[in-house]
N, C-alpha and C positions, 0 to 999 in steps of 0.2 A: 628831579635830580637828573641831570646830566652825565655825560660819562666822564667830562673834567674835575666834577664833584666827587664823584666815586671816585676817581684816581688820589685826588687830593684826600679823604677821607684815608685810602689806605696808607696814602704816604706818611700821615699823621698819626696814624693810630698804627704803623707796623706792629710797636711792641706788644700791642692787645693780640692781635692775630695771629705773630710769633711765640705768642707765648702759650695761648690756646693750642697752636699745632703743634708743637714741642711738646706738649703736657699729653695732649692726648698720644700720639706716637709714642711715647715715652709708657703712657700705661698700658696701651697695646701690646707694646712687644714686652714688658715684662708680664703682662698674664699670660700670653701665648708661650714664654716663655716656663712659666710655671706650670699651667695645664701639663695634664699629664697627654703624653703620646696615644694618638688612636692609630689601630690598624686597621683597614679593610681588606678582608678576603672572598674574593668572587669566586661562585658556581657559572661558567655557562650548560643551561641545561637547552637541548632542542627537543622539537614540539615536531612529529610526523605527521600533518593535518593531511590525512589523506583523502582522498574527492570518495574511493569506494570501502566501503568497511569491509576487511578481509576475511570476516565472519558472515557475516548476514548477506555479502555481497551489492548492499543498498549504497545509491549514490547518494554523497552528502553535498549539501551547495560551500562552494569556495566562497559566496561572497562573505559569509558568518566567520570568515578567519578572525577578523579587525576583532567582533563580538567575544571568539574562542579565547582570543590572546588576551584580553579585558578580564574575562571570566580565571583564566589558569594565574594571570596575576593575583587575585582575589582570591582565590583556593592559597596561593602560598602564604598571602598575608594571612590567613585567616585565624582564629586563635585554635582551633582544631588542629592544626600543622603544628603550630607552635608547643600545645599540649606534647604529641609525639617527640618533638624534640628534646624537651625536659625529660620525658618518660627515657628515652634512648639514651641521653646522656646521663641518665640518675643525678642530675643538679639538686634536686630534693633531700637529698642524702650529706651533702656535703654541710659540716658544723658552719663553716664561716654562713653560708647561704641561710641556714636555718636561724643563728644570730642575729644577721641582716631582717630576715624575715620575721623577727620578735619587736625587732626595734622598729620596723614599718607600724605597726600595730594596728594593721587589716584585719579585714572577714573577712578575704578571701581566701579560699585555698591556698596554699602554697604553690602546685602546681600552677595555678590559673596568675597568681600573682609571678612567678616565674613567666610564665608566655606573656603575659604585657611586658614585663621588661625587655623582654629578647623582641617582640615586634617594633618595639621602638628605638632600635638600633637594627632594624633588617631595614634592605631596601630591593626592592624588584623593578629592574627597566626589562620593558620588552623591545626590541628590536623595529626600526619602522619597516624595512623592507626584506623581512626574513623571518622564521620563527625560531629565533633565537632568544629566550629570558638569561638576563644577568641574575642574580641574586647575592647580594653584597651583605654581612655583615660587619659593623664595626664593634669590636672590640680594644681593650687597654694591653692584652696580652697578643700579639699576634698566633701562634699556635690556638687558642680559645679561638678564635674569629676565624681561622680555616676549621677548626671543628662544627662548628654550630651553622659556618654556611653548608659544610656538605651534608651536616644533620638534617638542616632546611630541604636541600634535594632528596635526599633519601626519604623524608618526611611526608615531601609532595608528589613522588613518584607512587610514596603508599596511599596516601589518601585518593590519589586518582585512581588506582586499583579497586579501591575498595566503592569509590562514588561511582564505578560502571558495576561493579559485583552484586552491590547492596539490592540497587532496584530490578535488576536481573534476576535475584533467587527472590523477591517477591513476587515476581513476575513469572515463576518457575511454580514456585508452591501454589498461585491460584491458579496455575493453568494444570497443575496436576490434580485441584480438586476438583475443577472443569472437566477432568477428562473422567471422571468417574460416570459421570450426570451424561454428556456426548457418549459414553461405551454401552449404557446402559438401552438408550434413544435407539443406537443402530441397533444392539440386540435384537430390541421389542420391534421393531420394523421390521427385519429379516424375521424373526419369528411369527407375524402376521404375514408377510408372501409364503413359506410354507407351506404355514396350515392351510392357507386359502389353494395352494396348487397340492395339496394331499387332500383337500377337501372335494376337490372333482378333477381330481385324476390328472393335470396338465403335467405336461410334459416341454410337449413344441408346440406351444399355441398357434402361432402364425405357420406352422406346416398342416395344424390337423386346419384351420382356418381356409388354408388355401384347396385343400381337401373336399372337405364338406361345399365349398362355392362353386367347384371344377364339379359334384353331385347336382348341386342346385341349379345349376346352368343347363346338366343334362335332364335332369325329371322336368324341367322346363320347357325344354325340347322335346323330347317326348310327350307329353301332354299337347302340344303344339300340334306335332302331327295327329296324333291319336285323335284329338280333338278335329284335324282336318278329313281324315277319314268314316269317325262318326259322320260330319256332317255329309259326307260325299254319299254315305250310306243311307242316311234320312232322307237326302232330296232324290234319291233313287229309288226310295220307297214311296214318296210321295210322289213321281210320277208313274211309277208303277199301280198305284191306288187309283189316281185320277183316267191313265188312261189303262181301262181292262178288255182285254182280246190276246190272242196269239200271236198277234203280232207285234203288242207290246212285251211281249214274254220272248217273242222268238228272237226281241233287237235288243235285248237285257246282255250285257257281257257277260256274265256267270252262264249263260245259256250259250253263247256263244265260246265261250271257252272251255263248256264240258266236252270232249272226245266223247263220252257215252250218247249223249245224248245226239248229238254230231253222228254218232257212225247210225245211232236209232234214224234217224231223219235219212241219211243215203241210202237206209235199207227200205226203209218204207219207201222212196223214191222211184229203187227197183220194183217194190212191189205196186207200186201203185202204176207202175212201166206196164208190167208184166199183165197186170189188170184190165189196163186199156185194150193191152192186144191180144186177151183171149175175150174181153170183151168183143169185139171187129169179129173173132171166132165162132166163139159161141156163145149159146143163149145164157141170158141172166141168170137161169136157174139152173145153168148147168152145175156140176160139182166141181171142176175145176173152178170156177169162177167164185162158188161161196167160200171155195178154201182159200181162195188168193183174200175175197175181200176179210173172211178171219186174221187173217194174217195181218192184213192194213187196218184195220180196228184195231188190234192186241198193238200193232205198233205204234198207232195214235195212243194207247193205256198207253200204253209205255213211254211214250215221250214224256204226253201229259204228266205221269207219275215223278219222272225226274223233273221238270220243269217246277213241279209244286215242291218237291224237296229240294229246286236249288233256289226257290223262292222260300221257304222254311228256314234255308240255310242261313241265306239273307236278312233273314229277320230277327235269326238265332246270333247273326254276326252283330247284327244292330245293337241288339240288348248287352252281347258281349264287350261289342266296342265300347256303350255307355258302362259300364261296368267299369273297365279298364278306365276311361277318362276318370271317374271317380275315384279308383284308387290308385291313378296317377295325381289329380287333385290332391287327393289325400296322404300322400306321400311328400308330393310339395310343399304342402302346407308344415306338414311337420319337420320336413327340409327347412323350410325360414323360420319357422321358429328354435331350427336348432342352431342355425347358423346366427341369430339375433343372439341368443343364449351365449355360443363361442365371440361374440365381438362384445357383447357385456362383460363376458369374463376377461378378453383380452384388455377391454379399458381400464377395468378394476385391477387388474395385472400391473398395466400401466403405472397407474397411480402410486400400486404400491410399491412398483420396479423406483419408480420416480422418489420417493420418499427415504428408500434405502440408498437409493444415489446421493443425495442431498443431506444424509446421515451419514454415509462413506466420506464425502466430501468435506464435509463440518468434523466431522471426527480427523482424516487425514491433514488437512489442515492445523486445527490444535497442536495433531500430535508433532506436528512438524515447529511448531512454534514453541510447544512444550521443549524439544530437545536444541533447539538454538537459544531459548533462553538459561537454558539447564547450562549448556557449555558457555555461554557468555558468563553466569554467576559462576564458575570454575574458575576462569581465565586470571592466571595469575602474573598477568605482564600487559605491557600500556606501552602508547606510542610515543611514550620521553624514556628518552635518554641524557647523558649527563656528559657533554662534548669536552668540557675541561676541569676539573674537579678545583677544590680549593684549597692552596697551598699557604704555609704559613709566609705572610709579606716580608720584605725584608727592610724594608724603611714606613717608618710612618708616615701617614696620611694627613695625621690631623695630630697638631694647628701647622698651618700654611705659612709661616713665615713671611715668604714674601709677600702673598695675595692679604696677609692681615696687616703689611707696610705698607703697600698701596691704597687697601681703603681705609687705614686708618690717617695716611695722608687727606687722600681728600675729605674723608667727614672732617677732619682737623679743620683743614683749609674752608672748608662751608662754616664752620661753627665758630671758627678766626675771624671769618667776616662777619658772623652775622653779631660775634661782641661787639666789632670796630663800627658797625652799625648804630647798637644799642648805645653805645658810648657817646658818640658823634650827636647821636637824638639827644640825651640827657645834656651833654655841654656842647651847645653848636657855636662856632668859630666862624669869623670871617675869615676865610682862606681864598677867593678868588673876587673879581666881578660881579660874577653869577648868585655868590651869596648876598652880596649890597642890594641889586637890583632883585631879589629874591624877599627876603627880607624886610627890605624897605618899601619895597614898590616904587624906585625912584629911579630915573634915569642916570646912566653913569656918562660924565662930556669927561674925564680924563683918568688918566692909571698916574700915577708916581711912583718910580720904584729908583731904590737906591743906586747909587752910583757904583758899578761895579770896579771901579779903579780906584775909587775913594777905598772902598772894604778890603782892594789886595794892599793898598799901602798902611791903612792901620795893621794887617797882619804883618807887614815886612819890618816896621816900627817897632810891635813886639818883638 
């Protein structure tokens, strides 16, 4: 089919087509015009999606808006909302409603069979480049349809109070049963350091520490020296041993540093002077001479006597010196084992300083989470608000008039053709060329058509 076929088919069958679009236009506007009148009355409600929560001070990511505004439409559809709204308005109550509601002849609640009806006359658009929700219901009455839309915001403003409160005072109560179990932890911790620093006496560990190692460092030193003069006293006894005479005695520094002995040796000196030259005098046997040489004997005792007592001395030092090494030894020794004792106790200290921190910390945390969740389940206000409330409409909405003439035009005009169609198939005409040579499969060699001068003068005849 061609578009000369189609033209000719309309031209032919107008009155099918005209008669189908007139029929249909015709039942259009009188049901639109019977329906009864809808009103719609909008809430705009805004949505504060703020990046940091002004409680907990945590940032939230911006890009979950898209997701936020999905979810807050879905909270207001939800039949939860709707429930509140029946409850708020007492529609329950109302005889006609409970009538209606006999004649439905459901199981459902009343309530429940109420919010299905009311959801399916809301409508929620969300805004694309703003966080702005419409929330539209329609209603037959306009005052009802701005009631039940501002019901809807008031509705979803509760239910979001309550969806941040709910999980919040759950989240409060186990963290107050938490905080019994964590108080009890830090307790027992802090009453293990205690007893353990009433148990041997700490006070300042790291002061008496530093204490006893400023001790340990000196009896360490001391034993050093001590121990250097022991041996300076041994190897001076052992060459005192090895080499014996007067002259190993006389080059001894104890003998050299006694004054007594010193002033004994210059008096003998004299006397042994004085010796010589009453020797040169007189005879050996004289009596000046045996009493000078008494004298030089008794001074020889006598040196000799101190020499052996500062050699006594010497040996008496020896034994003292090893003595003192020993209970400098033994002093040290009990020095490190008491300072090992104070860095065991300070580790152990440690440990349990470290334990009570880490209980301090575990505990302060909770409690801190304890009382953010406590005031988050309080909080009795959300980040919507309600930027234009809903007023009763003043013209209705619904039926459209016009927009139900214009598509009732064109289905008309689709469904006019698609008779002059069906028509056309059931009794097909030859009305051009195209149908001969269609039809027949034959070629067309000429057209005949009436004489247009011949058909004006039969009309002038009549």
């Amino acid at each position: 089919m061609n578009l000369q076929q189609f033209l000719n088919i309309i031209r032919y069958r107008k009155k099918i087509l005209l008669s189908v679009l007139l029929g249909l236009v015709s039942i259009t506007m009188l049901v639109s015009v019977l329906l009864p009148k809808q009103y719609e009355a909008k809430v705009s409600v805004v949505i504060d999606q703020r990046t940091v929560d002004p409680l907990t001070g945590m940032i939230q990511p911006s890009q979950l808006m898209s997701a936020y505004m999905a979810t807050q439409v879905d909270i207001i559809e939800s039949h939860s909302v709707a429930r509140k709204v029946v409850e708020k308005l007492r529609l329950a109550e109302s005889p006609q409603v409970q009538e209606d509601y006999a004649d439905a002849n459901t199981t459902a609640n009343i309530v429940d069979w109420l919010a299905d009806l009311l959801l399916k006359k809301l409508e929620v658009t969300p805004s694309r480049e703003s966080n702005l929700l419409e929330i539209t219901y329609t209603a037959v009455s306009p005052e009802f349809s701005a009631l039940v839309a501002n019901a809807f915001a008031d509705a979803y403003i509760q239910t979001s109070v309550e969806l941040r409160a709910q999980p919040a005072k759950l989240n409060a109560d186990w963290f107050d049963t938490q905080m019994q179990s964590l108080r009890q932890k830090l307790e027992t911790a802090q009453a293990k350091l205690s007893d353990y620093q009433q148990q041997y006496g700490i006070v300042a560990i790291d002061d008496r520490l530093d204490i006893e190692n400023s001790r340990l460092t000196d009896l360490s030193r001391l034993l050093v020296e001590s121990q250097g003069r022991t041996d300076e006293l041994e190897s001076r006894r052992s060459l005192l041993g090895n080499n014996k005479g007067s002259e190993s005695t006389d080059s001894m520094q104890e003998v050299l540093d006694s004054p007594l002995i010193q002033s004994l040796k210059a008096e003998l000196a004299k006397t042994e002077a004085n010796l010589e030259f009453l020797s040169k005098k007189y005879d050996r046997n004289h009596p000046q001479i045996k009493q000078v040489e008494a004298e030089a004997a008794s001074l020889h005792q006598k040196i000799n006597t101190e020499i052996r007592r500062v050699q006594n001395s010497m040996l008496s030092g020896l034994t003292s010196a090893k003595q003192r090494d020993e209970i400098f030894a033994k002093e040290l020794a009990e020095q490190k084992a008491k300072v090992l004792e104070l860095k065991k106790q300070r580790d152990e200290i440690a440990v349990l300083s470290h334990e009570v921190e880490n209980a301090q910390r575990t505990f302060d945390t909770a409690m801190q989470r304890t009382v953010q969740t406590r005031m988050e389940s309080e909080l009795n206000h959300t980040n919507i608000s309600i930027l234009n409330p809903a007023i009763a409409p003043a013209s209705a909405s619904k039926p459209k008039l016009l927009l139900n003439f214009i598509i009732s035009v064109f289905l008309g005009g689709m469904l006019g053709l698609g008779a002059a169609l069906i028509a056309e198939m059931l009794d097909r005409r030859v009305r051009s060329v195209f149908d001969i040579a269609e039809a027949l499969d034959l070629p067309v060699f000429a057209v005949i058509t009436r004489s247009k001068f011949k058909v004006e003068q039969k009309y002038i005849q009549r």
